[in-house]
Structure formats: structure tokens, C-alpha cells
N, C-alpha and C positions, 0 to 999 in steps of 0.2 A: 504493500500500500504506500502510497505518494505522503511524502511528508510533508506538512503546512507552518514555513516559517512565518512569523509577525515582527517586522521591522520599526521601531517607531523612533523618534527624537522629540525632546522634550527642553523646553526649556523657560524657568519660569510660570510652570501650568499646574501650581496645586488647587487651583480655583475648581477645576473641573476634571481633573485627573483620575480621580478614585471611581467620576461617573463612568471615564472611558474603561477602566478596569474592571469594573463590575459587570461593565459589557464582555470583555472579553471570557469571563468567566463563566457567564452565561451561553456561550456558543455554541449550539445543538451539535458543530464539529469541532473539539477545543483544536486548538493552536500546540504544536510537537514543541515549535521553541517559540518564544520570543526575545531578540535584541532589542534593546533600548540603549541610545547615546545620549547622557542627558549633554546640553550645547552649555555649559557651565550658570546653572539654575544659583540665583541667590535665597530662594526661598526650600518652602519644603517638598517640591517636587521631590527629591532623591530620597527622603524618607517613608514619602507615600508608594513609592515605587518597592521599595524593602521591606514593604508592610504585607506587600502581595507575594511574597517570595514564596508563601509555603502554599497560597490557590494557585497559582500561575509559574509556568514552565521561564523564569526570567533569567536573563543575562544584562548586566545592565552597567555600563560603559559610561565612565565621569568624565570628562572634559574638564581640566582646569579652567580653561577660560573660553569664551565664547566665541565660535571659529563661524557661525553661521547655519541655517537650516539647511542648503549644500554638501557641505562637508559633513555634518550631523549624519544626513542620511545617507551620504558614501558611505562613512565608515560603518555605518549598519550594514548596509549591503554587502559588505568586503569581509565583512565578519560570516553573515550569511552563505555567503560564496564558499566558504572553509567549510561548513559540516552538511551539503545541500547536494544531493544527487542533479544532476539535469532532469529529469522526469520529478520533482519536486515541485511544490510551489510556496510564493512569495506573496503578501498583502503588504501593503502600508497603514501605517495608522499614523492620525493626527491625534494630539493629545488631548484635545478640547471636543470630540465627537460622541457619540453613542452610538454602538453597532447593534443594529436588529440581530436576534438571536439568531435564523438563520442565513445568513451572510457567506459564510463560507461554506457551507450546504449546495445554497443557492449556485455561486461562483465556481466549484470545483463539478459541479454537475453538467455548469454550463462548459468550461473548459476541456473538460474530458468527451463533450461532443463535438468539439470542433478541430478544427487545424488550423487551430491561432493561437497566438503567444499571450496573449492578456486579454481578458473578460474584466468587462467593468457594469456597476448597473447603478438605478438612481437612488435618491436619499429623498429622504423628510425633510425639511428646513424648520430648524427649530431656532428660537433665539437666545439671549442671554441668560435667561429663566429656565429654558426648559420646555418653554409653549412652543408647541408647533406652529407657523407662520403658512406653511405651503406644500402641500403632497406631492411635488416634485421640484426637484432641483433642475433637472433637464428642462420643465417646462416656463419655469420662471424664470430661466437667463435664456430663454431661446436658443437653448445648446442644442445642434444636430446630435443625432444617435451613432454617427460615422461622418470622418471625414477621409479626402482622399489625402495621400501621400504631399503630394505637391500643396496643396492647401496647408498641409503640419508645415510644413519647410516656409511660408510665409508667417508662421508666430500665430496661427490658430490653433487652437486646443478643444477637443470635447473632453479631454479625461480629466479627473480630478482622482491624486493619487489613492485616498483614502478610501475608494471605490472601488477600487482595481485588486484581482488576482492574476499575478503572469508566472510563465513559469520560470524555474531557475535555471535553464539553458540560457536564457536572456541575456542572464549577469555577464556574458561573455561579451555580449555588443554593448552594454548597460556601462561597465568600468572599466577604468576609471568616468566618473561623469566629469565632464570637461570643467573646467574654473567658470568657462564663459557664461554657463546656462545660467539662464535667472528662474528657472522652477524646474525640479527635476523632475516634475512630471509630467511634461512637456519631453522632456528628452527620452525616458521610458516608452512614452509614447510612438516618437519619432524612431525608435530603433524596433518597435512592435513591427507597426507599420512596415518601415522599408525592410523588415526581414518575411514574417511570415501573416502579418496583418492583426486585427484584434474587431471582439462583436463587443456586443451591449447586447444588457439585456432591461425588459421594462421594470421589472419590481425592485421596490428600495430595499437597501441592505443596510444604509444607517439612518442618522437623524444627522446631517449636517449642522453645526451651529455658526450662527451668523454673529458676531460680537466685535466690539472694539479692538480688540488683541490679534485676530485673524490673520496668518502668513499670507493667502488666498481668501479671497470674497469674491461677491457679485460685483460688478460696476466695475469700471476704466480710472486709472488714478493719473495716468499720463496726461501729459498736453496734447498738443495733435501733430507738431513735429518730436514730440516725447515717444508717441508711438509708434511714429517711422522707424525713428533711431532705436528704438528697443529690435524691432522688427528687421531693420538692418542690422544688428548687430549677432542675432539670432541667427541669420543667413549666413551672412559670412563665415559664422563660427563653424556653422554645418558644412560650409564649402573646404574648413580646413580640418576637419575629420576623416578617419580611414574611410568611415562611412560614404562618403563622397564617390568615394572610387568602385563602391559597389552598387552605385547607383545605374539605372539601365540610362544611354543619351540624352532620350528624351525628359526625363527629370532630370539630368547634369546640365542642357541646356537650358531648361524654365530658369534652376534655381539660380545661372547665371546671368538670364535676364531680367530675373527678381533682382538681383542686386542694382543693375545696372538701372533700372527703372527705381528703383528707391533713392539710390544718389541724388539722379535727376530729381527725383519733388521735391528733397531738401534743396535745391540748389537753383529750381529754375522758377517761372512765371508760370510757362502752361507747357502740356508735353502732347502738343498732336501726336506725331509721332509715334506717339505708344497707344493710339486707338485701337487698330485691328489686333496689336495684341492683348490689351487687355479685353476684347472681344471675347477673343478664341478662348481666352483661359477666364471667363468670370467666376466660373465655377469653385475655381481655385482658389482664386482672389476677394471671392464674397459668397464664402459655402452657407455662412448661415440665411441668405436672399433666397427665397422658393419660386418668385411667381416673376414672369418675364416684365410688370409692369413697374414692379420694383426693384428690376435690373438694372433697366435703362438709367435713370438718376444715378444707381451708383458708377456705373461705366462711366458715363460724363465727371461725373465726379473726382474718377480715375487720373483724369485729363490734369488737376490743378493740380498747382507745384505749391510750395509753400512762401513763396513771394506770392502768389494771388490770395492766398487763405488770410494771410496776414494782411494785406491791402483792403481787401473787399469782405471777408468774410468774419475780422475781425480775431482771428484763428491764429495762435502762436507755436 
């Protein structure tokens, strides 16, 4: 039988910490191991963590000092990687969530039918308290259920990691996770993808919570040349990955064009130029748009540079 590690880092989370555990305790499939990094907690995260050592299979890794949510969960993963067959599998957890009892039920049912590397499914939205807010996370950020390849490599995301089961063949495209990535779940995702793909499925497996403290939330925090540059910055990094070279042409040339066409909107007024192809690939470039009436506006839209946003649109 396949063994189910649980990876999480922690830091600064006794507000809500003992709820996430209590969940884990309750899993109609418990958990073979779980790691824990804490990211150098000044409170009593690390004690509520050792309080569970004798319910829960823990291994739990201190950080002197605070390296970031990044590194946090490398080194979980890398710990993972050491006792974890390939035919295994891996969850994430965030420390501020609650997981529906069957979760891992749900997820490894669903993996073990398909030929893909990570199965993710939706969550509850609960808030600060505890109240549920909204019976899908998917539905209230207008998250697609799939995105294609080319669409990941522009700095879209449907996955959120605390959702996800993948397996532990992964860890192989997964690590080291680069310095550059600004959310590793975003890059799990992108190595699912261009290896052997990944589904969703509809029923939620936690309660997401939505709070002040959140690594990830709903909504956009960037400016609007804030989210080029995140978006360039993402690209690029993918173009200097082994990964890159295991891409088939036709994604090594998109994501080359994605570059070149992101420069440009930092840089220019308007970009005709880039009409017919941001045509050809809207799908790419605006997966979460469905209906061709609200295509159009974004294509045009495609068009400004950020010398026009900031002149006429008021847009920094």
C-alpha cells in the first residue's frame, strides 16, 4: 500500500494551529508521516506542535531564524524525498486551515484512477471565526477546474497547495524549487503539468480560511505594471530551468514570445503588432474568459502598453 506523507510549515500560527491538527487527526485515511518546518515561530507554534506528538505521526524541523514560506517548504519536501517511494504520495498543508475528514480518501481514490501526477479539489471558505463564508473556493475566485500548460507559464494558477495530492515521483522535477518562484504552488503545479498533467475534482476537502495573516488569498495585491513584472519574472525564470528544454517547440516558442511581448507593455505606448498573436493564443492568455463576447475587450486590451495605462487609464 502507497504511503501518504503530510508536509507543512509553520510559522507564527498558534492562533489556529491545534484546529488544523485536530483535523488531521480526524482523517478517515491518517497521514504514514508528517514533516513540519517550523520558519523560526516566536510564539507557541513549536509547543502546540509537540503536544501532538503522541496523536500524530510528526517530525518537526526548527528553523532558527526565519528563511521564508519557500524554503520552509523545500526543506519539507527534501526531507520527504529521503523516506518516500515514487509510487507514494504527498499533501501540503497550510497551518491556518481545516481539513474535511475525508480528504485524503477523496484524493488518493481520485489519483489512483488517473495518469496524472496531482489531484486537487475545492474547499469551504471559512473566515476568521470559523463561519463558513462560501461553499466553494473555485466558485468565488472564478478559478477554472484546468488550465492548459502555456496559460501556467504566463503566472496563472488554478491550484492552491493545501488542496492538492501529487505523487512522490514529482519530487524529482519539484527540487530543488528555484529561489525565483514566488509561490511554490504554482511551480508544483507547472512541473505536474508539463510532465504528466493533473485533474480536479468537484467536492471540498477543506474549509479554506480567509484572514489577515494569509500567505495566499482571494484578490490581486499588485499594481498593474506590478503584475507584468511578477508575470515576467515568473517566465523568465521558467525559461532558465532544465525544464525548459523539455518542453515540446511549440511551448518553447509561446513562452519566448510571452517574454518578448511583456517587455514590450512595460516599455511601450500600444503594441499593434502583437494583435494576431495575442488572437491565436487568448486562451492562454485569459483562460479564466468563457464566452467570445468577453474576449474581445480583453484582446484589445492586450494591445496597451503601460505608457497608455498610465496616460489615459490612470493605471500604474
Amino acid at each position: 500500500m502507497a504511503k501518504l506523507c503530510i508536509v507543512m510549515a509553520t510559522y507564527n500560527g498558534e492562533k489556529y494551529l491545534s484546529q488544523m491538527l485536530d483535523s488531521l487527526v480526524n482523517q478517515t485515511r491518517p497521514a504514514d508521516s508528517i514533516i513540519v518546518v517550523d520558519d523560526g515561530s516566536a510564539d507557541s507554534t513549536v509547543s502546540i506542535l509537540e503536544s501532538y506528538v503522541d496523536r500524530l505521526p510528526l517530525k518537526i524541523i526548527k528553523f532558527e531564524h526565519n528563511q521564508g514560506h519557500r524554503a520552509a517548504f523545500s526543506r519539507a519536501l527534501e526531507e520527504a524525498q529521503k523516506i518516500l517511494a515514487e509510487n507514494d504520495y504527498i499533501a501540503l498543508a497550510d497551518q491556518d486551515d481545516i481539513w474535511l475528514p475525508q480528504k485524503h480518501e477523496l484524493l488518493i481514490k481520485e489519483i489512483e484512477s488517473r495518469d496524472v501526477d496531482l489531484v486537487f479539489g475545492d474547499a469551504e471558505v471559512i473566515d476568521a471565526d470559523g463561519n463558513k463564508t462560501a461553499d466553494s473556493w473555485r466558485a468565488l475566485g472564478q478559478i477554472p477546474e484546468h488550465l492548459s500548460l502555456q496559460a501556467i507559464m504566463t503566472g496563472f494558477t488554478d491550484v492552491t497547495g493545501c488542496m492538492v495530492l501529487f505523487r512522490a515521483s514529482l519530487l524529482k522535477d519539484i527540487l530543488p524549487i528555484p529561489v525565483a518562484v514566488p509561490v511554490h504552488d504554482q511551480w508544483i503545479t507547472f512541473c505536474a503539468s508539463a510532465r504528466n498533467g493533473y485533474a480536479s475534482i468537484k467536492a471540498p476537502v477543506i474549509q479554506y480560511r480567509i484572514h489577515g495573516s494569509n500567505a495566499i488569498g482571494l484578490g490581486h495585491t499588485h499594481t498593474w505594471t506590478g503584475n507584468l513584472k511578477l508575470n515576467l519574472g515568473w517566465a523568465k525564470m521558467l525559461r532558465e530551468t532544465p525544464h525548459y528544454q523539455k518542453l515540446n517547440a511549440t511551448d518553447q516558442k509561446f513562452l519566448n514570445v510571452y517574454i518578448s511581448y511583456v517587455e514590450s507593455r512595460l516599455t511601450k505606448f500600444i503594441l499593434p503588432g502583437y494583435l494576431f498573436w495575442i488572437i491565436k493564443n487568448a486562451k492562454a492568455l485569459y483562460p479564466h474568459v468563457s464566452s467570445k463576447t468577453a474576449m474581445l475587450p480583453r484582446i484589445l486590451y492586450g494591445i496597451i502598453g503601460a505608457k497608455f495605462a498610465a496616460k489615459f487609464m490612470g493605471r500604474s
